[in-house]
N, C-alpha and C positions, 0 to 999 in steps of 0.2 A: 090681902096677904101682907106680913109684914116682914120684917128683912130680917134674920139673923146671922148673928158675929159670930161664930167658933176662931177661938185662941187657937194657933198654931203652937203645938208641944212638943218640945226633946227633935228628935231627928235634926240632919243637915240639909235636906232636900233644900236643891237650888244655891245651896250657899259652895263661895268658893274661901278657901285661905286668904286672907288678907295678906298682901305681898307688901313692906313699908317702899318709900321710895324719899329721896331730899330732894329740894330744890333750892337753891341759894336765889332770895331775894333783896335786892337791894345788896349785898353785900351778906346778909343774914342768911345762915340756915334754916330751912322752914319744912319738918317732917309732912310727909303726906301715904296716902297708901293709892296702890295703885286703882287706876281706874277715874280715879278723882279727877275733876277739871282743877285749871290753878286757882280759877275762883274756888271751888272748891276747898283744896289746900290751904288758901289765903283762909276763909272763913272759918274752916275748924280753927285755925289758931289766932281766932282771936282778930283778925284786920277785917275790917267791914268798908274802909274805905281807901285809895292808892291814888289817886290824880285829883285834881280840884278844876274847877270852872274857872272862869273867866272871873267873878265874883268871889274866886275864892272857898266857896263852900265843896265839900268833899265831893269826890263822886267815888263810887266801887260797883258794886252790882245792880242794876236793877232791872231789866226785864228777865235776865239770865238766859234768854234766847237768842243772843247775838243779834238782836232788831236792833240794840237802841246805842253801843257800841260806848257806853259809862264806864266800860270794864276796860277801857283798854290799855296794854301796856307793852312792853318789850321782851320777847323771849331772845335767848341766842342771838341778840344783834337785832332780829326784827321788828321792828315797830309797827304800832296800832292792831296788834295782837287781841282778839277779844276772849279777855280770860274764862268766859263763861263756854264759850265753845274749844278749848283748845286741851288737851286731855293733859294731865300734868304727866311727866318722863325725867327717870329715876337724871340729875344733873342737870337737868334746865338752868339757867341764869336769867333772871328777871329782873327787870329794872322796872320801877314805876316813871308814868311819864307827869309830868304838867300840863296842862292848856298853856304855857309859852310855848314848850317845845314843841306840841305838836304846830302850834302856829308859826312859829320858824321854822318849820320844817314842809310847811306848806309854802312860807313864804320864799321858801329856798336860799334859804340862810344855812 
C-alpha cells in the first residue's frame, strides 16, 4: 500500500487569527505573534544566535527542547531563561547573556 498526500484546500479549520505581540530585546524592538517561543520570535527575525562560549563561538538554539540550555537568556530580570521553552508575551524585556556573565554569576560575583 502506498501513502497518499491530499493538499488541504480553502477552509480555516483548526486555524486561529494571528494575534501580533513585541518584545524588546536587547534594548531593540522585536515583533512576534502570539503563541511563539522567544526563540521563536528571535528566529523569524533574523537572529540565529544571542550568547557565545567560552571560545567565543555563537550559541542560540539548538536542541530546542530545553535539554541542552544554548538558548539561554534573560527575561524580565530572570536569568538563564531557556528561550526555546518559554512562550513569548506581548512586553517581555530580554537581554542576552555571555558565558562571562553567566560565570560570574555562578561565581557570585
Amino acid at each position: 500500500m502506498s501513502p497518499r498526500l491530499f493538499r488541504a484546500t480553502g477552509g480555516t479549520a483548526g486555524t486561529r487569527p494571528e494575534r501580533p505581540l513585541r518584545i524588546t530585546v536587547d534594548g531593540e524592538p522585536v515583533d512576534g505573534v502570539a503563541g511563539q517561543s522567544i526563540a521563536g520570535v528571535l528566529l523569524a527575525a533574523g537572529r540565529t544566535s544571542w550568547r557565545t562560549a567560552r571560545s567565543g563561538a555563537p550559541r542560540g538554539v539548538f536542541c530546542g527542547i530545553g535539554v541542552c540550555f544554548d538558548c539561554v537568556l534573560t527575561v524580565n530580570g530572570v536569568p538563564d531563561v531557556r528561550a526555546c521553552r518559554r512562550r513569548a508575551a506581548d512586553g517581555d524585556v530580554v537581554t542576552t547573556q555571555s558565558r562571562a556573565t553567566a560565570d560570574d554569576r555562578e561565581a557570585g560575583a
